[in-house]
N, C-alpha and C positions, 0 to 999 in steps of 0.2 A: 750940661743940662740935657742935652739931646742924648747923652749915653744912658742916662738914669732912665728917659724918658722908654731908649728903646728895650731896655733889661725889663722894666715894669708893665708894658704894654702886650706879651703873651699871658699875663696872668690872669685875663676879662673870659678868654679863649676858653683857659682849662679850666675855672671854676663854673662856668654856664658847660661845658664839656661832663664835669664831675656832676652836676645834679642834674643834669639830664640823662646820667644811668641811673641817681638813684630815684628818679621818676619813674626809669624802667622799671627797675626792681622794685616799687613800692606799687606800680598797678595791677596785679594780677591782686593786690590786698585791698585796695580802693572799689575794684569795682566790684568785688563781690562784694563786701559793705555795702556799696549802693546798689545790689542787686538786692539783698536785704531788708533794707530800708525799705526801696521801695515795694518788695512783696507787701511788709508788715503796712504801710500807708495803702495800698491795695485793696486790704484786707478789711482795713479799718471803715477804708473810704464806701467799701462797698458794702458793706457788713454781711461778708461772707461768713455763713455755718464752717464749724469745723468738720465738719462732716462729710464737707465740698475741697476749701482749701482752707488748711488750719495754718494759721501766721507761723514767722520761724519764732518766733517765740513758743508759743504752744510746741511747736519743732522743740528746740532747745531743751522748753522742760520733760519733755516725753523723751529723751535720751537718758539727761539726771535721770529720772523715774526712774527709766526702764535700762538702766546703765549696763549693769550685769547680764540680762542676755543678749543684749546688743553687742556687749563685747564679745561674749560665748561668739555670738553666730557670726561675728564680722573676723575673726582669727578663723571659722571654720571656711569660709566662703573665701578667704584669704588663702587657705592653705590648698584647696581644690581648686582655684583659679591659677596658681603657681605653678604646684601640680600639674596641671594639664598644661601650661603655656611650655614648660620644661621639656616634656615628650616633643613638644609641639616645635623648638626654636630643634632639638637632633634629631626627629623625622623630619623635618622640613627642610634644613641645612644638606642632611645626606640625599633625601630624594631630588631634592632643585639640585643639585651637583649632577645627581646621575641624568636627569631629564636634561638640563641644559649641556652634558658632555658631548652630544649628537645632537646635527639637528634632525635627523632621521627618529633620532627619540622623544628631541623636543616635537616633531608634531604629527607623532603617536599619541603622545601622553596628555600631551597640553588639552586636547580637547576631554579626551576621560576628565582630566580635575576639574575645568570647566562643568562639566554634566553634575559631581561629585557635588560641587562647589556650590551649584545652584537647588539644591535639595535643600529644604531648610529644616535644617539641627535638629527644632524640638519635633518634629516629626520622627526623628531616631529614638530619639528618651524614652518611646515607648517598647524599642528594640532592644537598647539598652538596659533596663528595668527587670527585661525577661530576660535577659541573657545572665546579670551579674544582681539582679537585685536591687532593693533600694536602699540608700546609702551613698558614700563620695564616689564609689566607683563611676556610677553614671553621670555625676556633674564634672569629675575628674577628665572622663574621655569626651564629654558637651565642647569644653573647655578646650581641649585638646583638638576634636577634630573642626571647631568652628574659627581657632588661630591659624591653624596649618595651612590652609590655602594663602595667605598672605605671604607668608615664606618661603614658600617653595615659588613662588611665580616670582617673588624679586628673587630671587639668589637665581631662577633658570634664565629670566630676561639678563640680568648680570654677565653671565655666561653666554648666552647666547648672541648680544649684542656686539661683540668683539670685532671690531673694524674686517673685513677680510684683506685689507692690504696690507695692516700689521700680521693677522696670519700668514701670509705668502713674505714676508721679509724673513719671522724666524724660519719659518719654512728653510729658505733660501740658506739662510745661516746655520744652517743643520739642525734644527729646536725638533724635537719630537709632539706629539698632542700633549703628552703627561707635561712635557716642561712648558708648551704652549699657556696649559691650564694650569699649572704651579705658579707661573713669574707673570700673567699675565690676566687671564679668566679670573681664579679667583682672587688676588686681590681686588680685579675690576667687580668684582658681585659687591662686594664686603660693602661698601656702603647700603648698596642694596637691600643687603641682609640685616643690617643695624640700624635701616632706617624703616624697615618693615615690624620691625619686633613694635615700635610702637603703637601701631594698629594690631599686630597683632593680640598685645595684651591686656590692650580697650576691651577686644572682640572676644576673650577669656574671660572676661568678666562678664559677659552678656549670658556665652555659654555655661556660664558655673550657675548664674542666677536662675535664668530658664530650666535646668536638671534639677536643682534644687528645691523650684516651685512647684512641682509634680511628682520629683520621686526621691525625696528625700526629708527625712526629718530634723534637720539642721543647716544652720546657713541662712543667711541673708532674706532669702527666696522666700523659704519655708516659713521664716518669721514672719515677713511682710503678709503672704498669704493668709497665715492663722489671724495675723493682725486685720485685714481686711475684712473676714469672715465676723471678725465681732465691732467692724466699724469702729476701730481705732486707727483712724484716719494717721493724726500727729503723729504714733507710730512706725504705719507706713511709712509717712516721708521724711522719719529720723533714718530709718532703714534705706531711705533713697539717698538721705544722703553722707550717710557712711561709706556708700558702695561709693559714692562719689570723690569722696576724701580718698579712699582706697585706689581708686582710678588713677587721680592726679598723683599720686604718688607712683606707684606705678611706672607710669606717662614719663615722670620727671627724671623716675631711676633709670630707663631704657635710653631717653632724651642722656643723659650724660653719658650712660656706657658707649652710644652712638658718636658723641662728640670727643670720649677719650678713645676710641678706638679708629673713628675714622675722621678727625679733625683735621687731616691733611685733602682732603676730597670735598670739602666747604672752603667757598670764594671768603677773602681774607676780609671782607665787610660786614659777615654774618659772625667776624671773631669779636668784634668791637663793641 
């Protein structure tokens, strides 16, 4: 009886173990429901104009409505937010390599992209505009240069952080910089770098939104905008949150490339 007793007795463990992941897995769809919810009871309770904040219902239906250019503009604002994160992950990857190779160049440069870094974006759009026009090109490079600081400052900290006592041993061991920084710097970035992409491609979707609110006739931006203009509120915030859907997706795709590429450099508790 006691052997039955002990075969049967881990089984309490793994079943309370198994739906408590899929508790995990099933809240990121719970609470939005009751974020939802409770918009709409908000809404009710308050008797808010649409004109103020329109329920996700009125949301909802203002999508069906207006389906078709919503999808037009959410593939365009999709394609310029990529677009620019794209430049943005091979300038950033190559310039954080070259800044972080030295530290005589880390802190030359470090402070320029600081300076760079602190300018804010949609004040270029208007540089922008006159240089190439309106169109994707100026949401493209928005996109582009308001991801790139994220990038480049992990991938140069990566590098730059490099114990100097592990320096002085391959030293010791005859290692050159180049093999210092082949077998040792950059894999030590890589998480760094994998784990920036996903702020950085939040912060691409800020930039494509912003360029396309002023100097573009397509896109996300530009819809919202015209929407606004004639006080179609639900509109608006069908458009708020498509970018948003687009976001977490996004978020979710960077979040695994980050986890198959660098899931050796995550503590083995964060696997579970």
């Amino acid at each position: 009886m006691s052997a039955i007793a002990e075969e049967n007795k881990p089984a309490a463990p793994v079943a309370s173990m198994s739906s408590g992941i899929a508790l995990v897995k099933l809240a990121p769809w719970l609470y939005t429901i009751g974020l939802f919810a409770v918009w709409e009871l908000l809404v009710i309770f308050l008797d808010m104009p649409p004109t103020i904040l329109p329920a996700p219902s009125r949301v909802f239906a203002a999508i069906v409505q207006y389906w078709s250019p919503i999808w037009k503009n959410s593939l365009q604002t999709l394609y310029t937010t990529t677009v620019g994160f794209a430049i943005a992950v091979v300038a950033g990857l190559g310039l954080g390599l070259f800044i972080g190779w030295s530290k005589t160049i880390y802190a030359g440069l470090y402070p320029l992209m600081i300076g760079f870094n602190a300018i804010p974006k949609v004040a270029l759009v208007p540089i922008l505009v006159i240089w190439f026009g309106i169109g994707a090109v100026p949401a493209i490079l928005t996109a582009f240069l308001i991801s790139f600081f994220p990038i480049v400052v992990n991938v140069a900290t990566g590098l730059a952080t490099i114990e100097p006592e592990t320096e002085d041993v391959l030293r010791a061991l005859g290692a050159r910089k180049m093999d210092i920084m082949l077998k040792v710097g950059i894999p030590r970035s890589m998480p760094y770098f994998f784990g920036s992409l996903k702020v950085a491609i939040t912060l691409a979707f800020v930039g494509s939104v912003v360029s396309e609110t002023v100097a573009s006739n397509y896109g996300l931006g530009n819809m919202m905008s015209s929407a606004q203009s004639m006080f179609n509120v639900p509109l608006v915030f069908a458009g708020l949150l498509m970018l948003a859907i687009e976001g977490i997706a996004m978020y979710a795709l960077m979040a695994w490339v980050e986890m198959r590429m660098t899931g050796w450099a995550h503590r083995s508790s964060m696997s579970h």
